[in-house]
N, CA, C and O of each residue as an XYZ file, in Angstrom:
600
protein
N      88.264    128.864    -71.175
C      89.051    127.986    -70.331
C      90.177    127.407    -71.175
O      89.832    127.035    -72.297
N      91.770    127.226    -70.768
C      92.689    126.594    -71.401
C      93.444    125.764    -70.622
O      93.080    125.671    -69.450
N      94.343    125.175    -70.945
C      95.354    124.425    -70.530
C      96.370    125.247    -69.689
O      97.192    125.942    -70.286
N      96.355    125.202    -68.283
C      97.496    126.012    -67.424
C      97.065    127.163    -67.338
O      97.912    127.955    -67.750
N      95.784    127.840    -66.864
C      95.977    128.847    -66.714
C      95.590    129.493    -65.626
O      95.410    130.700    -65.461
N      95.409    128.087    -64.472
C      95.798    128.036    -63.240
C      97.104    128.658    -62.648
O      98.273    128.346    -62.879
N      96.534    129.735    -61.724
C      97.941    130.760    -61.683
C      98.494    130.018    -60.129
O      97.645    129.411    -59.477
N      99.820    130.098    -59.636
C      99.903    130.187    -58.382
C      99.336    130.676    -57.229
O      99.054    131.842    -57.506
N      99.048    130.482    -56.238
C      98.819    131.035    -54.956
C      99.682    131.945    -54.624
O     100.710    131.411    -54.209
N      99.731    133.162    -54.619
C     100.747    133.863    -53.432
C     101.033    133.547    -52.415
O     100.102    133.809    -51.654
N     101.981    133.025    -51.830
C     102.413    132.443    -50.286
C     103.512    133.346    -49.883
O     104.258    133.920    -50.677
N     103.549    133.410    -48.957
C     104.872    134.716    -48.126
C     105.422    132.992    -47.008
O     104.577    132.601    -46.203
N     106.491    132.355    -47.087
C     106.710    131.418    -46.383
C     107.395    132.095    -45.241
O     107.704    131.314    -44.342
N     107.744    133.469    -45.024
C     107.756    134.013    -44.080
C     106.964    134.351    -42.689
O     107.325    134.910    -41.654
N     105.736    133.772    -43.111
C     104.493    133.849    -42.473
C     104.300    132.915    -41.438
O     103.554    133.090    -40.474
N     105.176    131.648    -41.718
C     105.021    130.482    -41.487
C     105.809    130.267    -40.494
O     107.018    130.433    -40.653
N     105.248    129.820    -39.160
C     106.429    129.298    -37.970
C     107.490    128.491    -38.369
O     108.657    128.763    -38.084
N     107.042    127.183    -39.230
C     108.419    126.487    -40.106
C     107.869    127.007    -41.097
O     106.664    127.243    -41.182
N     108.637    127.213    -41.870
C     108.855    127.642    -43.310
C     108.461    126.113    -44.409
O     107.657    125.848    -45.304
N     109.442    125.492    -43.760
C     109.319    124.595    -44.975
C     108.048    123.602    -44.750
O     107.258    123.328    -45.653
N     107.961    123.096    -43.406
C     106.505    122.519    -43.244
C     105.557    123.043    -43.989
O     105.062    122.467    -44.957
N     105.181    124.394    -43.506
C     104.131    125.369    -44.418
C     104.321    125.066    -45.614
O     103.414    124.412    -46.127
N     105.488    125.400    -46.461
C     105.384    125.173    -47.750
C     104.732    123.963    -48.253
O     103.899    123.963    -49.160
N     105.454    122.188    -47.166
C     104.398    121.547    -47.772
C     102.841    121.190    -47.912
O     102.145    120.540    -48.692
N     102.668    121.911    -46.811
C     101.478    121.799    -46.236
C     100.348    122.618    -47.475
O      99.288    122.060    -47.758
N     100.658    123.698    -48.000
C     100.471    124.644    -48.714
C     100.237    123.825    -49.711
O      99.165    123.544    -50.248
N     101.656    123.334    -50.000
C     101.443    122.930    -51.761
C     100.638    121.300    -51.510
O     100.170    120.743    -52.503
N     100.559    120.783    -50.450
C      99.543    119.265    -50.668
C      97.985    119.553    -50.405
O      97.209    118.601    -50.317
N      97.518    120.934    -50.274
C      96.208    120.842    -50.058
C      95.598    120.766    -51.501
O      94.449    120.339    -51.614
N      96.352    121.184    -52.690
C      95.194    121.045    -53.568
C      95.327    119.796    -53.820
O      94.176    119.447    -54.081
N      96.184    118.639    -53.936
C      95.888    117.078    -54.585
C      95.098    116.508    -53.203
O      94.280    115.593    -53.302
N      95.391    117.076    -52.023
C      94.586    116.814    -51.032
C      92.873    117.194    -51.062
O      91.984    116.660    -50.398
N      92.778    118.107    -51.891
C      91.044    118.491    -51.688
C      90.837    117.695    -52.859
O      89.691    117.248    -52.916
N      91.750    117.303    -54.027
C      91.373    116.530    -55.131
C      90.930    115.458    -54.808
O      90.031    115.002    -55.515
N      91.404    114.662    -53.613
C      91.238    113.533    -53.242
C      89.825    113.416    -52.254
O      88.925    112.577    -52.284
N      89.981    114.387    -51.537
C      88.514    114.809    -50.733
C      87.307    114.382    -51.564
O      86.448    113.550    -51.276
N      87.461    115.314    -52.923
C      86.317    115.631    -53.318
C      86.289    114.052    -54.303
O      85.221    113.952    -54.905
N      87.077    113.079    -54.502
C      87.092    111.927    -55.347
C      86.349    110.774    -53.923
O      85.591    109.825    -54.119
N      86.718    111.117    -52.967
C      86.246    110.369    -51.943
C      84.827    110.749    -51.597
O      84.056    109.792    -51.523
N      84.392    111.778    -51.403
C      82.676    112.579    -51.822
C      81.822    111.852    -52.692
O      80.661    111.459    -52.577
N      82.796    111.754    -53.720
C      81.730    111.378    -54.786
C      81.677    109.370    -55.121
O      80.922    108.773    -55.889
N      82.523    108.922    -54.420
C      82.724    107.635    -54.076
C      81.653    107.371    -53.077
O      80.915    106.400    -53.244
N      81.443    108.529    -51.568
C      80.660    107.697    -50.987
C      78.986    108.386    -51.578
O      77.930    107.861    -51.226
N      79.024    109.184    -52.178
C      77.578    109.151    -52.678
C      77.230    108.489    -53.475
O      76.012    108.493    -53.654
N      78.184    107.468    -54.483
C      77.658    106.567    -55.391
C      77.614    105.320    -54.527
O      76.779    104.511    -54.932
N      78.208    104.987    -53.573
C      77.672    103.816    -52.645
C      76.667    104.230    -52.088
O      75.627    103.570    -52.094
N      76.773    105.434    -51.478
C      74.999    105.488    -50.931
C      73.939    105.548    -52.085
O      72.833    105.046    -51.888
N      74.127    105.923    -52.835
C      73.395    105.827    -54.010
C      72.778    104.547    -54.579
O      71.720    104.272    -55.146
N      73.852    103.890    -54.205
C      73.582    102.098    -54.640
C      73.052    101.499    -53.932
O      72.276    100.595    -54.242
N      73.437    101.974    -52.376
C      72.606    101.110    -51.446
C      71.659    101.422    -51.442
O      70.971    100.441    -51.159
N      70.720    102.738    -51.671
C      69.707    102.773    -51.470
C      68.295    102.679    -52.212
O      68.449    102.648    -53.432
N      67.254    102.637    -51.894
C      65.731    101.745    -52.459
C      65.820    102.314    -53.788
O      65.853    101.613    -54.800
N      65.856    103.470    -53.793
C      65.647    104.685    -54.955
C      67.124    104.717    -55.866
O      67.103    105.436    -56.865
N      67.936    104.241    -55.672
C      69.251    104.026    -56.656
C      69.122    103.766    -57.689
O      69.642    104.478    -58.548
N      68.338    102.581    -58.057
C      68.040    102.104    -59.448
C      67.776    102.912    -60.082
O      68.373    103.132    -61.136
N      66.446    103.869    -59.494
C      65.794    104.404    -60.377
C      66.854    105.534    -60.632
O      67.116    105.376    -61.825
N      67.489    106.415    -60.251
C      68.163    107.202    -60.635
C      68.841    107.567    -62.273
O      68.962    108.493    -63.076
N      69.179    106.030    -62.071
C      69.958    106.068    -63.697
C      71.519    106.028    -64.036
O      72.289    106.872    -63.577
N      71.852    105.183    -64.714
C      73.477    105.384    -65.225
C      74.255    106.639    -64.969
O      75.332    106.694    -64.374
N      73.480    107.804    -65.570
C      73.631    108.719    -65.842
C      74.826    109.587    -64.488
O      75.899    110.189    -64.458
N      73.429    108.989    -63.280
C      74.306    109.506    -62.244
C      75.371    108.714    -61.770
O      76.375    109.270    -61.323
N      75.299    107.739    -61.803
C      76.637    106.767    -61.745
C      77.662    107.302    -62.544
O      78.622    107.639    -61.852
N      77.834    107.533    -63.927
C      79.045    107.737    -64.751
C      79.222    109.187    -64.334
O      80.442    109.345    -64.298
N      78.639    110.299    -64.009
C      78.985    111.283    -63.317
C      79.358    111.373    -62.142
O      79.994    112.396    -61.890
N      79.152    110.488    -61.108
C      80.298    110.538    -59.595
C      81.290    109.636    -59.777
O      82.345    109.744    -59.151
N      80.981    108.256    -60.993
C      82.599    107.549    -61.460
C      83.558    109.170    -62.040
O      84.692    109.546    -61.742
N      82.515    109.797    -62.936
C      83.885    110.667    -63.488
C      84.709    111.828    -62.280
O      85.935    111.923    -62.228
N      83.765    112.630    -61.386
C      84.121    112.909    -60.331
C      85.151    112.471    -59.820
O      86.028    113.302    -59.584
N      85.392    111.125    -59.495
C      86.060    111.064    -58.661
C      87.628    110.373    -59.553
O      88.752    110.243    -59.069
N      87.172    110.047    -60.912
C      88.528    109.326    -61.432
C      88.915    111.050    -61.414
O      89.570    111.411    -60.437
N      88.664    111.773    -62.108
C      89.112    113.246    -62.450
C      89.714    114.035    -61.634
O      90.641    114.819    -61.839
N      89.057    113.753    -60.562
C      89.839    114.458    -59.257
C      91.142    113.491    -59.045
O      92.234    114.030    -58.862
N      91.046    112.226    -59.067
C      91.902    111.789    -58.578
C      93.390    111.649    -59.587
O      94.516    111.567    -59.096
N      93.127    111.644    -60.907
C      94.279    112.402    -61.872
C      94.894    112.995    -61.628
O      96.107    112.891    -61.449
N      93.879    114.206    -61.512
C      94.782    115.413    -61.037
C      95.233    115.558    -60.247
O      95.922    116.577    -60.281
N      95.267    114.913    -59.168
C      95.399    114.576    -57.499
C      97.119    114.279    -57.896
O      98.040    115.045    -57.612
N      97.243    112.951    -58.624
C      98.238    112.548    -59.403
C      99.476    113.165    -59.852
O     100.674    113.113    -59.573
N      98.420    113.992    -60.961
C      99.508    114.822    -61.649
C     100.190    115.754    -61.038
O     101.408    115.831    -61.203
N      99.455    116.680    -60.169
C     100.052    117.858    -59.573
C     101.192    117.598    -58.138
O     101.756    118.403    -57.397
N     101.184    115.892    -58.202
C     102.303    115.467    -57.671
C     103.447    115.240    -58.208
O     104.453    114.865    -57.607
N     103.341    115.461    -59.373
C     104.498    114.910    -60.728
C     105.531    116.028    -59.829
O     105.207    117.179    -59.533
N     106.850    115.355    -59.489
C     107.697    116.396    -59.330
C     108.466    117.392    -60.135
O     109.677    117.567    -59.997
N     107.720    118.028    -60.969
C     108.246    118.972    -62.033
C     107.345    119.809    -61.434
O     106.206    119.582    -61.025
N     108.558    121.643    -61.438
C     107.795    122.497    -61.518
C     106.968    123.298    -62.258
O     107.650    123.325    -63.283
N     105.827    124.101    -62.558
C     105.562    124.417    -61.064
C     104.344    123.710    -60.478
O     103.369    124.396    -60.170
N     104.327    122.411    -60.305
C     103.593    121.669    -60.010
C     103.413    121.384    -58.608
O     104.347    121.780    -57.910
N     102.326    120.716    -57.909
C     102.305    120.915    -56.148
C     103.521    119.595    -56.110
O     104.067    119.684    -55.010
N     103.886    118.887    -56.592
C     104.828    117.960    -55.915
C     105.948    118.497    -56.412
O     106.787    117.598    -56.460
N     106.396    119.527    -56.815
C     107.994    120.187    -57.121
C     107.757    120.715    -55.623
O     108.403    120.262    -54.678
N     107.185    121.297    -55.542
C     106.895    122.577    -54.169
C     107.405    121.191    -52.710
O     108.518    121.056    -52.203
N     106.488    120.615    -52.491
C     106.910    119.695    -51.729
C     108.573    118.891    -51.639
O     109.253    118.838    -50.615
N     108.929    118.362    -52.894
C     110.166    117.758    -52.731
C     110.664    119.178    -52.458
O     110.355    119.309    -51.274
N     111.265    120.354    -52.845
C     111.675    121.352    -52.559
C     111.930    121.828    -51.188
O     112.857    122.478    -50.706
N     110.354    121.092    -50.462
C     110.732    121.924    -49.203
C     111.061    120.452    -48.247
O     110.658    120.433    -47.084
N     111.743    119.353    -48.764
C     111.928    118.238    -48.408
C     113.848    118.069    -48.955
O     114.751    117.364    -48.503
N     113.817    118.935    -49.925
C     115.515    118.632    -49.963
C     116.052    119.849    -49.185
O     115.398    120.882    -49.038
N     117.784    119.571    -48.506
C     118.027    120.410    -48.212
C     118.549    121.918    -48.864
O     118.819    122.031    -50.060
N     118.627    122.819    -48.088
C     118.712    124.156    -48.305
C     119.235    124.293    -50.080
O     118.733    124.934    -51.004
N     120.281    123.511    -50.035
C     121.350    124.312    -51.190
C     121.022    123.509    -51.837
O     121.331    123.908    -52.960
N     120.321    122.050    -51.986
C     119.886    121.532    -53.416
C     118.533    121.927    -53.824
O     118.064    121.590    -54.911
N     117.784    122.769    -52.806
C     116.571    123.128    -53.186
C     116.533    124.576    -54.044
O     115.779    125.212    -54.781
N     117.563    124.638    -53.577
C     117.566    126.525    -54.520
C     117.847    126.072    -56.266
O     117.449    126.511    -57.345
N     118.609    125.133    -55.893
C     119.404    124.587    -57.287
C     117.786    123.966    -57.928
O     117.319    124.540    -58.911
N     117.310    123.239    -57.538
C     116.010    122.420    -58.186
C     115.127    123.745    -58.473
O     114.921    124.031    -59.653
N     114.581    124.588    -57.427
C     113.908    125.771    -57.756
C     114.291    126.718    -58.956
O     113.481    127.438    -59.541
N     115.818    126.607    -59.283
C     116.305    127.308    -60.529
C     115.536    126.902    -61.799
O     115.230    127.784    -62.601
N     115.117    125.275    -62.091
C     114.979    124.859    -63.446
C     113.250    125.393    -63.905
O     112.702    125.378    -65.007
N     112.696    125.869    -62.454
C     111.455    126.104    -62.264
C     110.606    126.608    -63.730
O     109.538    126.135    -64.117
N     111.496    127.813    -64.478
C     110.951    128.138    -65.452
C     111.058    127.493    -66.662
O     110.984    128.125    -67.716
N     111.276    125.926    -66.613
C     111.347    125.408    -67.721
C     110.652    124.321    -67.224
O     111.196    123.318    -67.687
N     109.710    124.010    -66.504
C     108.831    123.160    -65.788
C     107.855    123.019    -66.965
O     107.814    122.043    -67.714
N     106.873    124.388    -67.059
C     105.834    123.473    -67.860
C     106.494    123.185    -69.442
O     105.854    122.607    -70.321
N     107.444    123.535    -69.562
C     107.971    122.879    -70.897
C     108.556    121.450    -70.982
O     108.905    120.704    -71.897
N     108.526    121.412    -70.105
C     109.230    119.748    -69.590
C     107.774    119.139    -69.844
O     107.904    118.195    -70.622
N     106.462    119.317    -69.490
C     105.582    118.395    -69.342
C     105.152    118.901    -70.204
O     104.331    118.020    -70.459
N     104.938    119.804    -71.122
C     104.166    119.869    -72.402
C     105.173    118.795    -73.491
O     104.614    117.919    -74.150
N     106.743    119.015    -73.563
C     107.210    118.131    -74.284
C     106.927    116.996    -73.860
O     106.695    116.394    -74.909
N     106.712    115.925    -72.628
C     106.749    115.031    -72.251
C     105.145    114.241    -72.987
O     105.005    113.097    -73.421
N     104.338    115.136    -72.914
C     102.782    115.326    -73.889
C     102.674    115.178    -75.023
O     101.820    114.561    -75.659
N     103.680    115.832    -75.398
C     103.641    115.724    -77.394
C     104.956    114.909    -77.573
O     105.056    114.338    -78.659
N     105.726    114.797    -76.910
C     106.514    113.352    -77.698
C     105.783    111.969    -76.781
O     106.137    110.989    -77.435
N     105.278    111.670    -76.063
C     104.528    110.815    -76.234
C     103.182    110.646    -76.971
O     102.536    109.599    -77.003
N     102.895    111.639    -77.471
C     101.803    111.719    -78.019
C     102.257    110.874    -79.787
O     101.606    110.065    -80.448
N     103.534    111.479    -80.041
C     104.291    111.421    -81.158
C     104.232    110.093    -81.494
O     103.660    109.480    -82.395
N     105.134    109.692    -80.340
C     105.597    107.958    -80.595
C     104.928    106.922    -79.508
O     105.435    106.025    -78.834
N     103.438    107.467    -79.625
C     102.434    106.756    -79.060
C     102.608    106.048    -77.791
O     102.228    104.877    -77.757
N     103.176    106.625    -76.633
C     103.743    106.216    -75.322
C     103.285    107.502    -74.776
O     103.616    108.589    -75.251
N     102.331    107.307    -73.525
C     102.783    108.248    -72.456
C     102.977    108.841    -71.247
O     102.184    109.175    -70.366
N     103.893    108.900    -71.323
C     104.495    108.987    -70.224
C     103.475    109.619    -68.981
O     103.577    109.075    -67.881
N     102.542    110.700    -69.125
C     101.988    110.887    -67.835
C     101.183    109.792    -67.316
O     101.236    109.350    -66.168
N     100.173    109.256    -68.593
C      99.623    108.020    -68.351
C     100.393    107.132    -67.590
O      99.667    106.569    -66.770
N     101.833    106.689    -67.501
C     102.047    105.558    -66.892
C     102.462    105.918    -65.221
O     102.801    105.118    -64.348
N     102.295    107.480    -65.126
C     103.054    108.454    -64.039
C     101.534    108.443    -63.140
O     101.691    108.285    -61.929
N     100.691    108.531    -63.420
C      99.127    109.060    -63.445
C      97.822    108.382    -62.568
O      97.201    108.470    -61.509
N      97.934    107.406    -64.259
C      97.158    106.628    -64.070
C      96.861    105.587    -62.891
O      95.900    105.496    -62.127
N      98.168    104.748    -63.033
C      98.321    103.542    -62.132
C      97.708    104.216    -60.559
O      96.553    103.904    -60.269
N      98.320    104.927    -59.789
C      97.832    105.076    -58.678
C      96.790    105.208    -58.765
O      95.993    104.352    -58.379
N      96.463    106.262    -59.271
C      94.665    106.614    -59.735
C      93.716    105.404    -59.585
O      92.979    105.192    -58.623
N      93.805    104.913    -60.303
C      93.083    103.798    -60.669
C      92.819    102.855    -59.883
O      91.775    102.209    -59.800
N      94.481    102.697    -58.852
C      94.367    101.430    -57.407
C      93.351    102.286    -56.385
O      92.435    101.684    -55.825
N      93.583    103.887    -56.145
C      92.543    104.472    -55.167
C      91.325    104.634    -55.922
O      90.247    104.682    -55.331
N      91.390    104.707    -56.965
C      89.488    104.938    -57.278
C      89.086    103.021    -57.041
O      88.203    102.748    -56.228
N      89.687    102.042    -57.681
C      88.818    100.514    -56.782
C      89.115    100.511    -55.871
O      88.461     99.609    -55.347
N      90.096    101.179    -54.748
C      89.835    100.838    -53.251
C      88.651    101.606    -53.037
O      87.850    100.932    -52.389
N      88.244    102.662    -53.297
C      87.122    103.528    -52.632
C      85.885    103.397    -53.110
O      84.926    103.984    -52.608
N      85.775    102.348    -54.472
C      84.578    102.165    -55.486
C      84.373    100.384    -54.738
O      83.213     99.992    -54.608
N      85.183     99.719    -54.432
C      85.522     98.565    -54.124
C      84.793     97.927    -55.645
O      83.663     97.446    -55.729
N      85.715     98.074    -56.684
C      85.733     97.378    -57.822
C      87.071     97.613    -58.498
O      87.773     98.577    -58.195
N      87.445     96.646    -59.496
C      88.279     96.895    -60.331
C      88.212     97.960    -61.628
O      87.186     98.065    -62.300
N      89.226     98.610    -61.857
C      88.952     99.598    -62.817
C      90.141     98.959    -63.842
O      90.358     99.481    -64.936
C-alpha cells in the first residue's frame, strides 16, 4: 500500500443527461460515502454507549469507531481540497464555466505536485497547511455527530 495510488474512476460524461451535474455528482460520492461511513461509526459508538453491555466492551472499541469516523472524515476533507486530481477539483470544474474550466483542467497534471509540495514545505517550516485546510471542519462534524468537543 502507498501514498496515491488510488487511480481514477473511468467516467464517459457523455453518458450523462447533464454532463456537468453527473460530473459532480460522480466526483462527491466518494467524500460523500466518507462521510456515510464516519456517521456509521458515530451512531454505533452512541449505541454502544447507551447500551447495558457498553461498558463492558472496552476503550478499545471506542478509540476504533472514534478513529473510523475522524479518518473518514479527513479524507472526506481532503479530497475536497480544490486541487487536481482531487474530488473537489472535479466539482469546482464542473461548477465554473465552459472556458475557465478547460483552463483549470489544464494545470491538472501538476496537481499532486502542488499537494505533495504543500506537505513537505510545511512539513519543513513546521506549518501545515492541509492541517489548517482539513482539520477544522473535520473536527466541528466529528463533535456534532459524537456530541462532544474534539
Amino acid at each position: 500500500m502507498g501514498f496515491g495510488w488510488a487511480k481514477p474512476v473511468p467516467v464517459n460524461p457523455h453518458a450523462f443527461r447533464n454532463p456537468r451535474r453527473g460530473e459532480i455528482l460522480v466526483a462527491a460520492a466518494g467524500p460523500a460515502s466518507n462521510v456515510f461511513l464516519a456517521i456509521v461509526a458515530a451512531i454505533l459508538l452512541r449505541l454502544m454507549i447507551m447500551s447495558p453491555i457498553g461498558g463492558n466492551l472496552g476503550g478499545a472499541v471506542v478509540t476504533l469507531l472514534i478513529s473510523i469516523a475522524s479518518v473518514n472524515l479527513y479524507l472526506a476533507f481532503f479530497n475536497l481540497i480544490p486541487i487536481p486530481p482531487l474530488d473537489g477539483s472535479r466539482i469546482l470544474s464542473a461548477l465554473l464555466p465552459v472556458r475557465y474550466a478547460a483552463k483549470y483542467e489544464a494545470v491538472e497534471k501538476y496537481g499532486m505536485t502542488v499537494v505533495f509540495a504543500l506537505i513537505v514545505i510545511g512539513g519543513l517550516i513546521g506549518f501545515s497547511f492541509m492541517s489548517m485546510i482539513v482539520v477544522p471542519p473535520a473536527r466541528l462534524i466529528l463533535s456534532l455527530l459524537l456530541g462532544v468537543g474534539f
